[in-house]
N, C-alpha and C positions, 0 to 999 in steps of 0.2 A: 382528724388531724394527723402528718405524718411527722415521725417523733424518727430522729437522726442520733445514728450511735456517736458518742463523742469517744476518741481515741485521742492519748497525748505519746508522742514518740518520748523512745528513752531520755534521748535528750532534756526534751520538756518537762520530762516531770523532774530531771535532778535540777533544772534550772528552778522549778517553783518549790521544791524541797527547799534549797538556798537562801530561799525570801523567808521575810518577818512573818513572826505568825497574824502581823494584822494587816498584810498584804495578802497572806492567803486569805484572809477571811474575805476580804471584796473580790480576790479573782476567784474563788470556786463556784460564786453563786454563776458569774457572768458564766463560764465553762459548760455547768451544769443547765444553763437557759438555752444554750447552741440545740441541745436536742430537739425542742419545741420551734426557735425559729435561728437558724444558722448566719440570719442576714439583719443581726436585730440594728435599729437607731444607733446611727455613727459610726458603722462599720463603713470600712474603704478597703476595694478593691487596688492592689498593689500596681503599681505598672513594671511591667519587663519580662513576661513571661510568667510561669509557673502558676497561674490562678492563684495566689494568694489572697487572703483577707487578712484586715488586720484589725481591732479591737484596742482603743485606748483601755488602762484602767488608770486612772493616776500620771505617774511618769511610766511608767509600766505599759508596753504595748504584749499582747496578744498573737502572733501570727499562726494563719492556719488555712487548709485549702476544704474546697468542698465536693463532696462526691455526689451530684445528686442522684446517678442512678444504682448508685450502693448504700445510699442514705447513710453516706457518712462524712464526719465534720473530723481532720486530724489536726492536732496542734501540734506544730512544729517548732516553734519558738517562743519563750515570755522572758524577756529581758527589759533595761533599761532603754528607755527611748533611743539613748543616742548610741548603744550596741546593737539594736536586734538589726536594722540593715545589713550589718556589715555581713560580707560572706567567705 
């Protein structure tokens, strides 16, 4: 099984510092499974460039790109549904 380093940019992690502590507790596990499978049930590919994936948790989306030949998964963004688009 190939097991993919997860990285979360600076941004990302002050954004999930910010959240409840029972908002982390449902996004670390999902973070922590990218390793094993980067593309799990429900994930959607973004459209407009940049390979993005994005990851529901709640109202809470996820965004994040994939490296498959660095086997790596970085997260770039975990905001409220109706802020993470914006750019």
């Amino acid at each position: 099984m190939v097991s993919y380093d997860v990285e979360l940019t600076s941004s990302a992690e002050r954004e999930l510092k910010k959240l409840s502590a029972q908002l982390i507790a449902r996004i670390v596990p999902r973070l922590e499974n990218f390793a094993s499978n980067p593309r799990p049930s429900g994930c959607k590919k973004l459209r407009g460039g940049d390979d993005e994936w994005r990851v529901r948790v709640g109202d809470y989306r996820m965004v994040y790109t994939i490296d498959d030949a660095k086997l790596l998964v970085e997260v770039t963004r975990i905001r409220h549904r109706r802020e993470v688009y914006e750019r």
